[in-house]
C-alpha positions in Angstrom: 0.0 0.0 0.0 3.1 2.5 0.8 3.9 2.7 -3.2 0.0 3.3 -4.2 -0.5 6.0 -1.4 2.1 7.9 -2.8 1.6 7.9 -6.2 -2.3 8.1 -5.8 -2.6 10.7 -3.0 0.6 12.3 -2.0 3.0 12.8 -4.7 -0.5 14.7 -7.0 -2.0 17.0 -4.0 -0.5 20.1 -2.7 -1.6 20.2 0.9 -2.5 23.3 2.5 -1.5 22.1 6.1 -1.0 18.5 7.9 -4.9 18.2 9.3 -5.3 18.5 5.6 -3.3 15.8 4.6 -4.4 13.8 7.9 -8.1 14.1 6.7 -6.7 12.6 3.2 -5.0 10.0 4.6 -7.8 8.8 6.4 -9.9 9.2 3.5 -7.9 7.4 1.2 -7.4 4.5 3.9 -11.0 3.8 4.5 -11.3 4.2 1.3 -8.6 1.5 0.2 -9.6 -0.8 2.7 -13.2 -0.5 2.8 -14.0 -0.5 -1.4 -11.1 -2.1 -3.3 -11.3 -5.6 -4.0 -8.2 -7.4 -4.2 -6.7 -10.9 -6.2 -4.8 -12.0 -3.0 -8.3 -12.8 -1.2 -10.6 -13.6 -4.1 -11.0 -10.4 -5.0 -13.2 -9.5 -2.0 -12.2 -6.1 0.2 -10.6 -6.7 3.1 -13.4 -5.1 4.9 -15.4 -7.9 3.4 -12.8 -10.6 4.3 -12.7 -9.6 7.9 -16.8 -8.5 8.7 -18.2 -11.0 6.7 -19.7 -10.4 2.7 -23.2 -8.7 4.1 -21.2 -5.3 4.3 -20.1 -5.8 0.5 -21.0 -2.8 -1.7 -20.7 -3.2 -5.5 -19.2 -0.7 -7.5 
């Protein structure tokens, strides 16, 4: 995840201050963890994996 946070949110966003950057960071997190499937588990979220696949939203 280090690489893709990065190149997805720091490297392309000027942040105005750090609670700025620590809202987007959280953001991105949930966001990554909650919503993007991935191959390593079946494609399922890891959200998903852990809660159980009633919590699933389809994109």
């Amino acid at each position: 995840m280090q690489g893709k946070l990065k190149y997805e949110l720091i490297y392309i966003y000027d942040f105005e201050s750090p609670g700025q950057l620590r809202k987007a960071l959280a953001a991105y997190i949930n966001e990554y963890n909650t919503y993007r499937p991935r191959s390593s588990i079946g494609d399922l979220c890891p959200e998903v994996l852990y809660h159980g696949p009633h919590l699933h939203i389809a994109s």
